[in-house]
N, CA, C and O atoms as CSV, one atom per row, in Angstrom:
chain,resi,resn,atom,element,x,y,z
A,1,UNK,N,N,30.339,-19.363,-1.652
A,1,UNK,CA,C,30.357,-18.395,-2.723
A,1,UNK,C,C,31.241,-17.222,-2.299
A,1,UNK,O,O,31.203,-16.758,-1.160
A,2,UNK,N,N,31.952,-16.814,-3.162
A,2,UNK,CA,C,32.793,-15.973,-2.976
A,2,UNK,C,C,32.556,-14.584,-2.650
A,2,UNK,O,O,31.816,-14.173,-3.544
A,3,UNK,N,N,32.778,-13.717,-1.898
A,3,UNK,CA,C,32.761,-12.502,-1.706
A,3,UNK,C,C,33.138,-11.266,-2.439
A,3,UNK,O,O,34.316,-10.930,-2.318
A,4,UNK,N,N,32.252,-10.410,-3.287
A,4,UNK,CA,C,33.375,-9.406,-4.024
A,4,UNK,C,C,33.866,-8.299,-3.429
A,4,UNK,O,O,33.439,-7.881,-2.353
A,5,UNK,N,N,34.940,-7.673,-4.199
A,5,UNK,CA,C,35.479,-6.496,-3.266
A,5,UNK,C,C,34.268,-5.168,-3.784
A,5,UNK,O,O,33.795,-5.285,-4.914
A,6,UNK,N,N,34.018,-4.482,-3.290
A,6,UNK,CA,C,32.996,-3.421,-3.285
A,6,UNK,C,C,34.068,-2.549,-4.291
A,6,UNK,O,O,35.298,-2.522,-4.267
A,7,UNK,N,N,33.136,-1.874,-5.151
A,7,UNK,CA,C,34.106,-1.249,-6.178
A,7,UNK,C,C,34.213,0.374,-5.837
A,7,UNK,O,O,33.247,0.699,-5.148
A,8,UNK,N,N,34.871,1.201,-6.043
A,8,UNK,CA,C,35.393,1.996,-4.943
A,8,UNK,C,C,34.161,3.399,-6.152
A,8,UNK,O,O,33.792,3.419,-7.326
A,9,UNK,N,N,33.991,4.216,-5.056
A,9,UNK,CA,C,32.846,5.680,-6.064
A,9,UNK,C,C,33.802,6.036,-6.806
A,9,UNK,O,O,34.989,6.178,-6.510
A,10,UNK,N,N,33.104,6.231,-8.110
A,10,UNK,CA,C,33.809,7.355,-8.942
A,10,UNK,C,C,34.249,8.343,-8.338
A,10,UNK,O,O,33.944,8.693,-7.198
A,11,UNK,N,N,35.067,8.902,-9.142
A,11,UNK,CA,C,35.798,10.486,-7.976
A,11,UNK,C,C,35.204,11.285,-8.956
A,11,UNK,O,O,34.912,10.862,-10.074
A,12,UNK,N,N,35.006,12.496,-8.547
A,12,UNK,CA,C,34.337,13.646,-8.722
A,12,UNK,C,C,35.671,14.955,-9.100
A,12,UNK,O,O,36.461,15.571,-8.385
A,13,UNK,N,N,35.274,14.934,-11.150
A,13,UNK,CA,C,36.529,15.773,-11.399
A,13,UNK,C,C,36.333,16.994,-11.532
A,13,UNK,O,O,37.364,17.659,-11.638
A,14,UNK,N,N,35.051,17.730,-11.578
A,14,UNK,CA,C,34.558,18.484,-11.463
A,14,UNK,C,C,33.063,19.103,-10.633
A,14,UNK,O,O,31.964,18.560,-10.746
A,15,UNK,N,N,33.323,20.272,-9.852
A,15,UNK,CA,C,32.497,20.678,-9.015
A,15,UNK,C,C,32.288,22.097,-8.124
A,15,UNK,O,O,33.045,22.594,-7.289
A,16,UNK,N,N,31.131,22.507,-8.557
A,16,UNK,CA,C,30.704,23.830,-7.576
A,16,UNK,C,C,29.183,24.014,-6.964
A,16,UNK,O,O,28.145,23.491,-7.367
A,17,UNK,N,N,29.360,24.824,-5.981
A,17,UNK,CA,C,28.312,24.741,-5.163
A,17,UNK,C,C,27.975,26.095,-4.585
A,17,UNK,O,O,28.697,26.544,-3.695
A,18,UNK,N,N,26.852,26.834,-5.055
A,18,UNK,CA,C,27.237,28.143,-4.912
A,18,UNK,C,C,25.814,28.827,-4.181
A,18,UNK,O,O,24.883,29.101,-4.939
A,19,UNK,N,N,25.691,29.050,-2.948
A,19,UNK,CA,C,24.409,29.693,-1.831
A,19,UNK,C,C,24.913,30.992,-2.223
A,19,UNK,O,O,26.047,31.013,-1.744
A,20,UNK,N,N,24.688,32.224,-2.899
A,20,UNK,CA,C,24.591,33.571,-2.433
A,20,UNK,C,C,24.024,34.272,-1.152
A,20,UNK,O,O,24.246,35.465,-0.941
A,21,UNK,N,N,23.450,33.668,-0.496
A,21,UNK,CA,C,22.848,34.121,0.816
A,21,UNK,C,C,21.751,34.629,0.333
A,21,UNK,O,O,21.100,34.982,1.317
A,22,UNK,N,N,20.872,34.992,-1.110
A,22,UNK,CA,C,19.736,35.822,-0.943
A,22,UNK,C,C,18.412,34.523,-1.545
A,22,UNK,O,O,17.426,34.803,-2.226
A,23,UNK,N,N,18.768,33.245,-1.080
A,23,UNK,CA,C,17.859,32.438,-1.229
A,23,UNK,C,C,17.873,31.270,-2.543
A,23,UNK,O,O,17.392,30.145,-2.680
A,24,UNK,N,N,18.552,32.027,-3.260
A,24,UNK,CA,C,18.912,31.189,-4.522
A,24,UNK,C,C,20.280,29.948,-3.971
A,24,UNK,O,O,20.782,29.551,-2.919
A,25,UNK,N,N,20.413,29.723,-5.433
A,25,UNK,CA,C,21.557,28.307,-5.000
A,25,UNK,C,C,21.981,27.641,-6.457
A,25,UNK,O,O,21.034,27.539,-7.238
A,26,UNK,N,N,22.958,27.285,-6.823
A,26,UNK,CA,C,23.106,26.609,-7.865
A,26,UNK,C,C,24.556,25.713,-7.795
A,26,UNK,O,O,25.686,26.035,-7.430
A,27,UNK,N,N,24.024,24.510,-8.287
A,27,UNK,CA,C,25.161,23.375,-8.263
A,27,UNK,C,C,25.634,22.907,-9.164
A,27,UNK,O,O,25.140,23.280,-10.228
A,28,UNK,N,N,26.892,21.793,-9.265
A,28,UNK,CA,C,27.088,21.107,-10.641
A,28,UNK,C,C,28.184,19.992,-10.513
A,28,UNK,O,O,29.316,20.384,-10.230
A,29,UNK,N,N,28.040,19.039,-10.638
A,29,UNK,CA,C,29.313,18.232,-11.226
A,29,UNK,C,C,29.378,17.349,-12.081
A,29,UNK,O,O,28.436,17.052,-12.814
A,30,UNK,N,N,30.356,16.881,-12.096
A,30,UNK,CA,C,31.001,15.409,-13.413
A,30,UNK,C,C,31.760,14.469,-12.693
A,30,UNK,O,O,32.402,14.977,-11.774
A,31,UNK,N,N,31.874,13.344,-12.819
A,31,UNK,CA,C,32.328,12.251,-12.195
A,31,UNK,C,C,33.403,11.766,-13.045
A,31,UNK,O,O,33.616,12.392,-14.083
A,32,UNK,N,N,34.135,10.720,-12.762
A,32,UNK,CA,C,35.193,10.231,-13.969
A,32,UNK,C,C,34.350,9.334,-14.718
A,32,UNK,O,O,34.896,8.965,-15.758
A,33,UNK,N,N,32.847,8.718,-14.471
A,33,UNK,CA,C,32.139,7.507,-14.913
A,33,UNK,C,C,31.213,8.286,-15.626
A,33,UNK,O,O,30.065,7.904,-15.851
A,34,UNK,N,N,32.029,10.207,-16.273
A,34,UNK,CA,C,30.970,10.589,-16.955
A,34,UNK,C,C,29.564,11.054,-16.735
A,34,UNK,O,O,28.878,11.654,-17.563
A,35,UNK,N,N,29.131,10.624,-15.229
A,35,UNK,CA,C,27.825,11.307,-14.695
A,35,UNK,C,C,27.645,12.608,-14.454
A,35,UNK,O,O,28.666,13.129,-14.006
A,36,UNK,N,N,26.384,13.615,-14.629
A,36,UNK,CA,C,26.675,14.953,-14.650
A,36,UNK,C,C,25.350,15.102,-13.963
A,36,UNK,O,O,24.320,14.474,-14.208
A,37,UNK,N,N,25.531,15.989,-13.108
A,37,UNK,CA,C,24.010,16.737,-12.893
A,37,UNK,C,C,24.479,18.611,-12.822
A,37,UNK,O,O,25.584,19.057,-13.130
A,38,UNK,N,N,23.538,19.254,-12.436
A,38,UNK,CA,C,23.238,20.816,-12.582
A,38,UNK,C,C,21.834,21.263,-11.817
A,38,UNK,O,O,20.707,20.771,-11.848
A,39,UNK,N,N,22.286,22.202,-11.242
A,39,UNK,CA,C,20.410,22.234,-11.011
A,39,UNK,C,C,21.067,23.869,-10.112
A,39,UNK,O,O,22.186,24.106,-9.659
A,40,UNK,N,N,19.777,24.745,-10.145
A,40,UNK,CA,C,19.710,25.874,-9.857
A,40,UNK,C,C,18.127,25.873,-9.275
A,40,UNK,O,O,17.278,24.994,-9.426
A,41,UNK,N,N,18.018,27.174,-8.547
A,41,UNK,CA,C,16.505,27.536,-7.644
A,41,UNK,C,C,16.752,28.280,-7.117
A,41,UNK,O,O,17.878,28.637,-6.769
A,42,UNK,N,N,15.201,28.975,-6.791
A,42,UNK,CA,C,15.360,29.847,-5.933
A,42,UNK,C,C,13.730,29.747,-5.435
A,42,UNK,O,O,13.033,29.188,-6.282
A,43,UNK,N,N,13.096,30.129,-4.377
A,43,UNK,CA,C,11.655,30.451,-3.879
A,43,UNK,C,C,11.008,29.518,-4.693
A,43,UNK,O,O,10.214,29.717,-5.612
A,44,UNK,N,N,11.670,27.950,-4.011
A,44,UNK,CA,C,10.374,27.044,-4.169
A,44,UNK,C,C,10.122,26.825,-5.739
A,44,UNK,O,O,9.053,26.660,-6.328
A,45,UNK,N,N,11.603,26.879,-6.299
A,45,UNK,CA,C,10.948,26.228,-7.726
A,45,UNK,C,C,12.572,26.150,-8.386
A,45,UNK,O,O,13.347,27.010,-7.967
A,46,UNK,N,N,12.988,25.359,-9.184
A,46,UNK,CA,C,14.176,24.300,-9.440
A,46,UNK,C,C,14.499,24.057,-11.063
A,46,UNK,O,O,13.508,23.776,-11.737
A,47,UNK,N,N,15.341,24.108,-11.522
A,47,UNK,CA,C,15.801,23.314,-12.988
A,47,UNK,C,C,16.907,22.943,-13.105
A,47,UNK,O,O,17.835,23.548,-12.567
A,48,UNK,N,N,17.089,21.812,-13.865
A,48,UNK,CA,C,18.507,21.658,-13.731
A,48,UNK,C,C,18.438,19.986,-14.902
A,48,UNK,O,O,17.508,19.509,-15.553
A,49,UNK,N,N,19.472,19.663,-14.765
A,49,UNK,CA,C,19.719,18.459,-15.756
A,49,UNK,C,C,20.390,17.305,-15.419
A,49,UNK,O,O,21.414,17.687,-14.854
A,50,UNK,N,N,20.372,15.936,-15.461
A,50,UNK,CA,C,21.404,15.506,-15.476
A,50,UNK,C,C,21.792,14.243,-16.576
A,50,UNK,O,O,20.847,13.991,-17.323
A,51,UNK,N,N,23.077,13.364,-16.816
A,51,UNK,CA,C,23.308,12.747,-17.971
A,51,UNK,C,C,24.133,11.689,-17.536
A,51,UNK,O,O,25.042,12.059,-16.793
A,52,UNK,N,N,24.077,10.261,-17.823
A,52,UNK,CA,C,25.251,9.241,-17.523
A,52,UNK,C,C,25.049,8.451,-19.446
A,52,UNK,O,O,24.523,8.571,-20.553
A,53,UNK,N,N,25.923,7.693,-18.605
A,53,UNK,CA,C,25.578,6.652,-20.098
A,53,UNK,C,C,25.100,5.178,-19.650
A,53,UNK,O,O,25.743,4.301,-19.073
A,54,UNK,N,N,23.755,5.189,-20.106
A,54,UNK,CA,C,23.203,3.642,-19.581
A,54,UNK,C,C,23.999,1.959,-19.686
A,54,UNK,O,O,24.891,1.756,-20.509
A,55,UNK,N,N,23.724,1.347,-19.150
A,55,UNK,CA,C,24.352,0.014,-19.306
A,55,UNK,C,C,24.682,-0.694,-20.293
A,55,UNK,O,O,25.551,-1.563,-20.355
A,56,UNK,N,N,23.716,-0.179,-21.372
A,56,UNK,CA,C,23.699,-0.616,-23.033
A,56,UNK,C,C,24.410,0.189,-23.667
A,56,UNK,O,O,24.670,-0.076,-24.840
A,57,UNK,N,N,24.919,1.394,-23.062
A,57,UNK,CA,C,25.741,2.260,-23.948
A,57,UNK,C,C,25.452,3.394,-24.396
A,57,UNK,O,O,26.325,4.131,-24.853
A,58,UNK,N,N,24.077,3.760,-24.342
A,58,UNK,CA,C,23.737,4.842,-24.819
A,58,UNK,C,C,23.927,5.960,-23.783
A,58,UNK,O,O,24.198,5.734,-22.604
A,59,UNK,N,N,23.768,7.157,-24.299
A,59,UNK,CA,C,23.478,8.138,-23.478
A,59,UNK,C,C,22.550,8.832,-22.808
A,59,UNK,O,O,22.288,9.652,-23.688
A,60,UNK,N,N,21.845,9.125,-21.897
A,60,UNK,CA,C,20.874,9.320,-21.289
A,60,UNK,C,C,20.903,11.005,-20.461
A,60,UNK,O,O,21.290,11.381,-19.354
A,61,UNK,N,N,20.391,11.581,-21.442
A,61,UNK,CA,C,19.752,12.955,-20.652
A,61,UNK,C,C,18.679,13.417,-20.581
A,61,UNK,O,O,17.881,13.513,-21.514
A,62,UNK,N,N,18.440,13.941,-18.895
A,62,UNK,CA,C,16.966,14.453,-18.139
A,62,UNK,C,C,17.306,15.616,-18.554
A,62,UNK,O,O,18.485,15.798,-18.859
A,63,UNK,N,N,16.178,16.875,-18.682
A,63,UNK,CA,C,16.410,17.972,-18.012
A,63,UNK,C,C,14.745,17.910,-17.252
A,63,UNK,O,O,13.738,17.241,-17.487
A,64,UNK,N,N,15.105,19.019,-16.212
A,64,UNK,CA,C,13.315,18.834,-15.583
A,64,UNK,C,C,13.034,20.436,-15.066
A,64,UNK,O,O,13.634,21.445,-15.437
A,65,UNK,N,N,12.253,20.358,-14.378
A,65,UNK,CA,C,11.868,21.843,-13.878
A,65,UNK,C,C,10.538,21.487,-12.264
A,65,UNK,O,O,9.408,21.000,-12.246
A,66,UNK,N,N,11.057,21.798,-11.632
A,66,UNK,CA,C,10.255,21.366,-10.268
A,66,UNK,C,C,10.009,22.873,-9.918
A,66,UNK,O,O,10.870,23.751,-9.870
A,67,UNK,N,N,8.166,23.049,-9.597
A,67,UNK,CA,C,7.821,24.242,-9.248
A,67,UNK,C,C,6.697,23.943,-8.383
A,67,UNK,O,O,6.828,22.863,-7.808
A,68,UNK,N,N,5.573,24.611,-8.104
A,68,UNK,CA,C,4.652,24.964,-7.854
A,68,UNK,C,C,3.637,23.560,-8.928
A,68,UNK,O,O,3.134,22.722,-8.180
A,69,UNK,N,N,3.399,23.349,-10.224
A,69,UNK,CA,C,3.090,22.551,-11.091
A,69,UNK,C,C,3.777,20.964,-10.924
A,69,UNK,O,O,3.486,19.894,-11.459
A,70,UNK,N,N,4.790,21.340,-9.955
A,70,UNK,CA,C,5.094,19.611,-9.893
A,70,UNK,C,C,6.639,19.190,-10.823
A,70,UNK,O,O,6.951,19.993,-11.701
A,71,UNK,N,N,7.298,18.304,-10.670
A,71,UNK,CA,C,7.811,17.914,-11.506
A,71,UNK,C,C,8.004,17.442,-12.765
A,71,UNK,O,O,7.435,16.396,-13.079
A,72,UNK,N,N,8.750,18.052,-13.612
A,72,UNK,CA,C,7.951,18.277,-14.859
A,72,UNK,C,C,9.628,17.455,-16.031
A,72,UNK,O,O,10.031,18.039,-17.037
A,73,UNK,N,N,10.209,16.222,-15.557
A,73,UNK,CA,C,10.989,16.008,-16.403
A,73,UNK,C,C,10.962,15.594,-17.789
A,73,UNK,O,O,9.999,14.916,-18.148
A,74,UNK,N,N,12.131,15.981,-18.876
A,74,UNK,CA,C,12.294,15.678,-20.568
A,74,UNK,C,C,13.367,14.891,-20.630
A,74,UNK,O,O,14.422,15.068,-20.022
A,75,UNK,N,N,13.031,13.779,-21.566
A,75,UNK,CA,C,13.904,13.582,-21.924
A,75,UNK,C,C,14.047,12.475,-23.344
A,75,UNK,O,O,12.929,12.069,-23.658
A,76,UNK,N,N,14.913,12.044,-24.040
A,76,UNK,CA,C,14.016,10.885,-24.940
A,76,UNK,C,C,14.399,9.624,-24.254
A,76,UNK,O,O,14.000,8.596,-24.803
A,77,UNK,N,N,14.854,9.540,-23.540
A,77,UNK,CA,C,15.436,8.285,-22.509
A,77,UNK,C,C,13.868,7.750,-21.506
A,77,UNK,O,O,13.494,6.668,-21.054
A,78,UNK,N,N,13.407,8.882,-21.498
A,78,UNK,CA,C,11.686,8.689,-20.734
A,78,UNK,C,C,10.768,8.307,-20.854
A,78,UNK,O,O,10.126,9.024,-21.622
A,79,UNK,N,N,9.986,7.123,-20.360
A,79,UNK,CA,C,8.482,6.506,-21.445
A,79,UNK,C,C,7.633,7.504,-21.739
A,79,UNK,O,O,7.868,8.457,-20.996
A,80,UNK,N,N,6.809,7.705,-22.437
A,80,UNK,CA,C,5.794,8.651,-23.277
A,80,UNK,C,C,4.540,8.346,-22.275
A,80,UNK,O,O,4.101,7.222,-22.029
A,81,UNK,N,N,4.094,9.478,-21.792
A,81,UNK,CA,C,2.668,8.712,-21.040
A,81,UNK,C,C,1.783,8.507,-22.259
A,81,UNK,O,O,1.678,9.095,-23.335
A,82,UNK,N,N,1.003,7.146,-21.532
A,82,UNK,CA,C,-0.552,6.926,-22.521
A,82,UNK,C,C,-1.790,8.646,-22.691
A,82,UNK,O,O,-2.053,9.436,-21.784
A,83,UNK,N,N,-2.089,8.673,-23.592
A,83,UNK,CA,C,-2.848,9.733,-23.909
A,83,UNK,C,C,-4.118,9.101,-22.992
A,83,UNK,O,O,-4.551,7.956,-22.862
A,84,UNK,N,N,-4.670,10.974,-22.174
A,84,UNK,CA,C,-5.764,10.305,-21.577
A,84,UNK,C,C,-6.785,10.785,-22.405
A,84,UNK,O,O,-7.745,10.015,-22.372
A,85,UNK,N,N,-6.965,11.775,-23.150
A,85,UNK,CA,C,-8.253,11.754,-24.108
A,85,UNK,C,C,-7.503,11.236,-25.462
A,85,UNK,O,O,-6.309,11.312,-25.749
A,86,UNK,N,N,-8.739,10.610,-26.298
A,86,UNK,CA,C,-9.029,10.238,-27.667
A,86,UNK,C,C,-9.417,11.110,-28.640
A,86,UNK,O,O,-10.215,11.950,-28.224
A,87,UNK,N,N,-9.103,11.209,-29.890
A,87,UNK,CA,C,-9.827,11.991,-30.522
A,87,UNK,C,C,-11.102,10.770,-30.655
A,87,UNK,O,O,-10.995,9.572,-30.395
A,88,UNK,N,N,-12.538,11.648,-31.235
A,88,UNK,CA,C,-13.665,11.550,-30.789
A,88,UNK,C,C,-13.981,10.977,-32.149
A,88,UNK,O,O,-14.356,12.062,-32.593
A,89,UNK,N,N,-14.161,10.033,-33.337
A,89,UNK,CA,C,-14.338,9.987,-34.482
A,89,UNK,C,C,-15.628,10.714,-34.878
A,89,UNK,O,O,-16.534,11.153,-34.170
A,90,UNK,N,N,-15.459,10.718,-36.201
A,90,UNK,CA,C,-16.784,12.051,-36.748
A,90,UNK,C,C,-17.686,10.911,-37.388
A,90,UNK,O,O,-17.364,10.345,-38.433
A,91,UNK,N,N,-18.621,10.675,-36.812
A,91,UNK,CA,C,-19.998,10.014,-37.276
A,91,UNK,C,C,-20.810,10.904,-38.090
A,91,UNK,O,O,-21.088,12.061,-37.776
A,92,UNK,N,N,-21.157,10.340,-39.098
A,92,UNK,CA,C,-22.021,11.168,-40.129
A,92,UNK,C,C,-23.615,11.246,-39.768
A,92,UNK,O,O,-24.219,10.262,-39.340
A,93,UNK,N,N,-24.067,12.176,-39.927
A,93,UNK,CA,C,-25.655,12.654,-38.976
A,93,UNK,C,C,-26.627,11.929,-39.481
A,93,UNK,O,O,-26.151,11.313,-40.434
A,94,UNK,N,N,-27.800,11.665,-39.337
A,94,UNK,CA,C,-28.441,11.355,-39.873
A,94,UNK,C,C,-29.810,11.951,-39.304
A,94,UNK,O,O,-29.805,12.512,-38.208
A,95,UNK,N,N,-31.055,11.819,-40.098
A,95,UNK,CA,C,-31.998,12.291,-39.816
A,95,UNK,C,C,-33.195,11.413,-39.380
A,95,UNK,O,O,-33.684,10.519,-40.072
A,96,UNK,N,N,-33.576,11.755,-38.231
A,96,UNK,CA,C,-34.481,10.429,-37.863
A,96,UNK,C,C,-35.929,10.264,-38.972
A,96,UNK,O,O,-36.584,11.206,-39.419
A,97,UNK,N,N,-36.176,8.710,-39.243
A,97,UNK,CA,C,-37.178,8.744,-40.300
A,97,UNK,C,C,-37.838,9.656,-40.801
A,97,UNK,O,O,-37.647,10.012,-41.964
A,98,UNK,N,N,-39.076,10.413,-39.721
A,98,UNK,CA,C,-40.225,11.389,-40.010
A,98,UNK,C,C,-39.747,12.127,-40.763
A,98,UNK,O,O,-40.136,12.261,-41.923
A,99,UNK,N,N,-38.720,12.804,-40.189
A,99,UNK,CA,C,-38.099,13.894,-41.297
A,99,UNK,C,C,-38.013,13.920,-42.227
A,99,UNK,O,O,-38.236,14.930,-42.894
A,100,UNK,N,N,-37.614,12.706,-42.734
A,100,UNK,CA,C,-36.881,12.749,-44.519
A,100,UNK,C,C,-38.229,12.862,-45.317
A,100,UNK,O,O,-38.056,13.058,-46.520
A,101,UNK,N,N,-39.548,12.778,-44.900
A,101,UNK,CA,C,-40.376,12.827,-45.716
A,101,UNK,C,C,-41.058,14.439,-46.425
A,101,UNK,O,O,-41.936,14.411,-47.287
């Protein structure tokens, strides 16, 4: 079986990377294959985004927010978690026998 040639990284047509020295930080680029990310922070807590276009063609964007609460990504590309409570249906009351008399 034949061997393929390894297909070479996208190159990177855009990009910055920016430490101010007072703890913060913020990044960004774009690829030629259209991939993007972004993300900024400072003291332990993060946001930022990123976007390609999936295999089927569509487009696919995260944004998220990482803190203290955890990672917290959006997107419509993302499964929906299962709901963990139900609403409770409303049963109609009734009065035990003795009563009704």
């Amino acid at each position: 079986m034949p061997v393929s040639a390894a297909k070479p990284a996208p190159r990177i047509l855009e990009e910055s990377n920016e430490h101010p020295g007072d703890g913060t930080y913020r990044f960004r680029f774009v690829s030629e294959d259209e991939i993007s990310r972004e993300e900024e922070g400072a003291a332990g807590a993060a946001s930022g985004s990123f976007s390609y276009t999936s295999p089927e063609g569509a487009a696919v964007q995260v944004s998220y927010v990482a803190d203290a609460l955890g990672f917290r990504p959006q997107g419509a590309a993302l499964p929906t978690p299962v709901p963990t409570q139900y609403p409770t249906p409303s049963v109609p009351l009734t009065e035990p026998p003795a009563a009704r008399s």
